[in-house]
N, C-alpha and C positions, 0 to 999 in steps of 0.2 A: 431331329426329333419331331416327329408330327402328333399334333395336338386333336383331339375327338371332332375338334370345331372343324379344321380342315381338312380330314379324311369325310365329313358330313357336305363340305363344297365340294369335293371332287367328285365325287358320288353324285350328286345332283346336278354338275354340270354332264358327266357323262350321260346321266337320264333324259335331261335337254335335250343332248346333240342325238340319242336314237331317238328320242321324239321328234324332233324336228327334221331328222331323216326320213322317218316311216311319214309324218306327213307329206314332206315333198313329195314322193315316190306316191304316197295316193291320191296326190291334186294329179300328179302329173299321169295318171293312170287312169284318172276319171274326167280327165281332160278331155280324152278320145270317145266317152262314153256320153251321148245325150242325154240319157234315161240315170243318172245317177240318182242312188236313192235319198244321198246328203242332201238337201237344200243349199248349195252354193249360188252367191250370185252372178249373174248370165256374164256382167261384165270382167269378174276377175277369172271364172270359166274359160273367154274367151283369150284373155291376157297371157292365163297361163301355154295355152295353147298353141300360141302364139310363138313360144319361145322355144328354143332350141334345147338338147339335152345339155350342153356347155352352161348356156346360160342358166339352166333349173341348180347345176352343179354350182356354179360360181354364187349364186344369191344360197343355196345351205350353205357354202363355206363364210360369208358375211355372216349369216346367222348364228352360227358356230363361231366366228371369233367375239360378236359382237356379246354373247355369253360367255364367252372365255373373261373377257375383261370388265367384266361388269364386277364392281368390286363387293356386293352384297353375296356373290355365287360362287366367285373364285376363291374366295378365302382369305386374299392378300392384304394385308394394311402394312400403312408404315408407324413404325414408333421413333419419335424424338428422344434423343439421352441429353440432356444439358452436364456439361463436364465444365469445372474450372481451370484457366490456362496457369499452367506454371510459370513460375517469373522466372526461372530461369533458362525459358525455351528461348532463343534466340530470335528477332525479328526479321523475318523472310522478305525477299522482295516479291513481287510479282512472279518469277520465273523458279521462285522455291528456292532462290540461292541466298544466303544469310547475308544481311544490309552490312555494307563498306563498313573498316572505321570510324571514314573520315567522315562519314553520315551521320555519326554521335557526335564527333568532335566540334562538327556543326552547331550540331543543335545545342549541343553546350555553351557553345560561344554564345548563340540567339538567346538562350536560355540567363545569363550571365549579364549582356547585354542588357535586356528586359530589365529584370531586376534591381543590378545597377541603378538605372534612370528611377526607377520607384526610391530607390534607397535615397540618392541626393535628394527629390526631392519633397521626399519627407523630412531627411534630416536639414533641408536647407528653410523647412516652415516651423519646425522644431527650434532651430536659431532664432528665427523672426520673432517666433512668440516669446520666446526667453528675453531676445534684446526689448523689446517694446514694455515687460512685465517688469524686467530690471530697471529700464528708464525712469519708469514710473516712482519704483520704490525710491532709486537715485532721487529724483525730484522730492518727493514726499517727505525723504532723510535730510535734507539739504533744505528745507524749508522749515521743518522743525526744528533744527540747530538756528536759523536764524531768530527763529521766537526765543529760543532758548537763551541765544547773546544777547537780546534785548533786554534790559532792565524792565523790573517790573514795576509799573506807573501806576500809582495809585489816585483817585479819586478824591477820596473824604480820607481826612486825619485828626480822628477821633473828632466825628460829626462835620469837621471843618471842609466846607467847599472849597477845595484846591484847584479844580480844573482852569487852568487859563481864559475860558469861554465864560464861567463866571465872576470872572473877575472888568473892573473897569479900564479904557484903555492909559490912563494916567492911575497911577494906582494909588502915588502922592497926592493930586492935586485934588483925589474927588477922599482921601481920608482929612485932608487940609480943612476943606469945605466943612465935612462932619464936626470937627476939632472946631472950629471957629462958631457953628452953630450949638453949642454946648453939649454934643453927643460924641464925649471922650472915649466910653467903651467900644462903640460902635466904630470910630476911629483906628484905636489899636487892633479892634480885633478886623481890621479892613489890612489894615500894614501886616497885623502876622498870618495872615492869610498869603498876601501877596507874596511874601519874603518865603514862605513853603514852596509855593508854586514855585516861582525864581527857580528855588533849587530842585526843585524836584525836577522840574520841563527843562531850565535853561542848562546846572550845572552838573545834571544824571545824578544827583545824591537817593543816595536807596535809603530812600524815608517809607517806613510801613506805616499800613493803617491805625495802627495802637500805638504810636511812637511818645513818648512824652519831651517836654520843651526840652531838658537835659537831653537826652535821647538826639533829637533832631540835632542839637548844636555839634555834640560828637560825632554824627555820621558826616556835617558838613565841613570838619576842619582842616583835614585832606582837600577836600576836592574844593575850596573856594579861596581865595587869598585873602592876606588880614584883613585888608579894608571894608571888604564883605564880610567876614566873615565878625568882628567888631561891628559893625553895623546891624547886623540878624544877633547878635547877643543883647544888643542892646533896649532892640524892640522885643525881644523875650519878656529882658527884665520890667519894662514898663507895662508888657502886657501881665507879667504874673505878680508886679504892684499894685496894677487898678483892678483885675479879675477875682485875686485871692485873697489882696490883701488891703483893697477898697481906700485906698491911698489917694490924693487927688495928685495931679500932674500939673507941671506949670504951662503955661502958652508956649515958652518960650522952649520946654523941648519938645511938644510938638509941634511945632514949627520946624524944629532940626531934623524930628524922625520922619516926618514927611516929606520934607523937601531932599531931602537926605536919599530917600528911596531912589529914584531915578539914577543917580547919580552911582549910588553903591552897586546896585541891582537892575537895572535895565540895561548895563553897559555892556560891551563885547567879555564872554565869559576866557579868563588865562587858556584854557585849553586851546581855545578859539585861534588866539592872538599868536598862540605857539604855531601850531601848525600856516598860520598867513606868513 
């Protein structure tokens, strides 16, 4: 089917080629002629003249193709179609002939292969993190159960300084001292200070901070033996005769609760002595 556009190229190339024929034929006619009445110049005059009938022949036929292929005159363009390929067109080799099996088979393996190695080794940093993350917790679990088995050591007992650090390193001989300088309060409450402490740092007795003297003597009777444990009854009772009940004391038992201390309370606690 021809289009107005290109029946309008062919027509104008045909117009061309008799134009550019009747030209030739009157260069080449007025070649011979000195007296032409064109204005041509002397040197293409002479050029043309020059040439042989073949040769006037062979430069139209150049001018004639070289209009033939001019693409503004001929008519001809090209159009691009963009098409999408089907997947299920088979892949050609070079020679047009459809690719081996074993050319998939390949590439599957390569393909397979590849992958593989990504898979270990994500999943082998995937492990990493997990083991190091667990670690951690592991430690962190295992460090709070030991807080957790540690008894809980208290400070002050109802106001009273229990810590070992404020206490002096004879506990008897500087309440002794007190006792003999006529500062009896100060004395007892030196001894039932110390006698806390004892159990609380030495013999793990779980004495709270609000615990009252009844209180303390019943969490210590398990965990201390009579002789301690008669001994801390005894400094109670004389601390809650001078404290409450404003009773005076003789020399003569402090002198025993003092010197006493060391002896009851500073000694190797039973626990101790089981396990040696």
């Amino acid at each position: 089917m021809h289009s107005p556009r290109a029946d309008l190229a062919r027509a104008t190339v045909r117009a061309a080629l008799a134009l550019a024929c009747l030209g030739a034929c009157a260069l080449a006619a007025r070649a011979d002629d000195s007296a032409a009445a064109v204005p041509v110049p002397a040197a293409s005059v002479a050029a043309l003249a020059r040439l042989s009938p073949a040769e006037r022949a062979s430069g139209v036929d150049a001018v004639a193709r070289a209009l033939r292929n001019d693409p503004l005159i001929s008519g001809r363009h090209k159009e691009h179609d963009l098409q999408w390929k089907k997947d299920d067109e088979k892949k050609k080799t070079p020679d047009g002939k459809p690719e081996p099996a074993s050319n998939w088979f390949r590439s599957f393996v390569d393909f397979v292969n590849d992958t593989s190695r990504v898979l270990f080794w994500g999943l082998a940093l995937v492990l990493a993190v997990v083991a190091l993350v667990s670690g951690r917790h592991l430690v962190e679990l295992r460090g709070l159960g030991r807080r957790r088995a540690l008894p809980s050591v208290v400070s002050y007992v109802r106001e009273l300084d229990v810590r070992p650090e404020s206490l002096p390193a004879d506990v008897g001989a500087a309440a002794w001292a007190l006792w003999q300088a006529g500062q009896v309060p100060a004395a007892l409450s030196l001894l039932y200070r110390g006698a806390l402490s004892r159990l609380i740092h030495r013999h793990h007795v779980p004495i709270t901070a609000s615990a009252t003297e009844g209180e303390c003597l019943d969490l210590a009777r398990d965990r201390v033996d009579a002789a301690a444990l008669g001994y801390v009854t005894r400094v109670v009772r004389a601390w809650q005769a001078s404290t409450y009940g404003g009773r005076a004391l003789s020399a003569t038992m402090g002198e025993a609760l003092c010197k006493g201390f060391a002896e009851r309370l500073d000694g190797t606690p039973p626990a101790a002595e089981a396990a040696a």
